[in-house]
C-alpha positions as CSV (number, residue, x, y, z in Angstrom):
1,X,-14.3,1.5,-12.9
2,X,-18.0,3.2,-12.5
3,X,-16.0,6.7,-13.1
4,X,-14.6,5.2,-16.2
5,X,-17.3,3.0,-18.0
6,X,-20.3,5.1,-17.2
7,X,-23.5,3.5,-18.3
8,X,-21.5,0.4,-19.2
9,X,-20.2,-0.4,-15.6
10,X,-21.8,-3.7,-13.9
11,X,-21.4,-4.0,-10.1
12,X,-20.6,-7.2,-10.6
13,X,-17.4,-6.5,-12.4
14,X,-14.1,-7.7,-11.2
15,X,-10.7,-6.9,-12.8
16,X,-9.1,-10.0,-13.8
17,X,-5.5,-9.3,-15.2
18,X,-3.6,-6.1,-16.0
19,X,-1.4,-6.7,-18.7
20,X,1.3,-4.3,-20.0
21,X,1.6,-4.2,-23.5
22,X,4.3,-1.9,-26.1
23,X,4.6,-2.0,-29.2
24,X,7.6,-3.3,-30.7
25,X,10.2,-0.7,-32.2
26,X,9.2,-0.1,-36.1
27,X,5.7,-1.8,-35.6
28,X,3.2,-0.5,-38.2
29,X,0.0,1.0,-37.1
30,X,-2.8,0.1,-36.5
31,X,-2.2,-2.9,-34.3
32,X,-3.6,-5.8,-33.7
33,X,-3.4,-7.4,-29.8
34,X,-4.4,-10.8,-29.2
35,X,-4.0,-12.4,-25.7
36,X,-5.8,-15.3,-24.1
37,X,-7.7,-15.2,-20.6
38,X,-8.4,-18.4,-18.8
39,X,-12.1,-19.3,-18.0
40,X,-13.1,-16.8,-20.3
41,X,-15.6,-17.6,-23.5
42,X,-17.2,-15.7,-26.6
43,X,-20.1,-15.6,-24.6
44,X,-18.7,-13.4,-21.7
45,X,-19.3,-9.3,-21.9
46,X,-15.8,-8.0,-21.3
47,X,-14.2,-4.6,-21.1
48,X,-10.9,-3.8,-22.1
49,X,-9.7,-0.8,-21.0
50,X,-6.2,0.8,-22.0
């Protein structure tokens, strides 16, 4: 994760799900993806990589 987030990357950071996600055939760009992740708040600093 260091490699990939640079200056952003916490040691403390753990990978808590890997989701696969497609797009539906004929889905109009952009897209919006909305999932929900126990235990987690909008007070939490994430990282979402794809």
């Amino acid at each position: 994760m260091k490699e990939v987030l640079g200056s952003d990357f916490n040691a403390n950071m753990t990978v808590a799900d890997v989701k696969e996600v497609t797009a539906p055939e004929g889905a109009e760009f952009p897209l919006k993806i909305t999932f929900a992740m126990k235990g987690v708040t909008a007070s939490f600093k994430v990282q979402i990589l794809h």
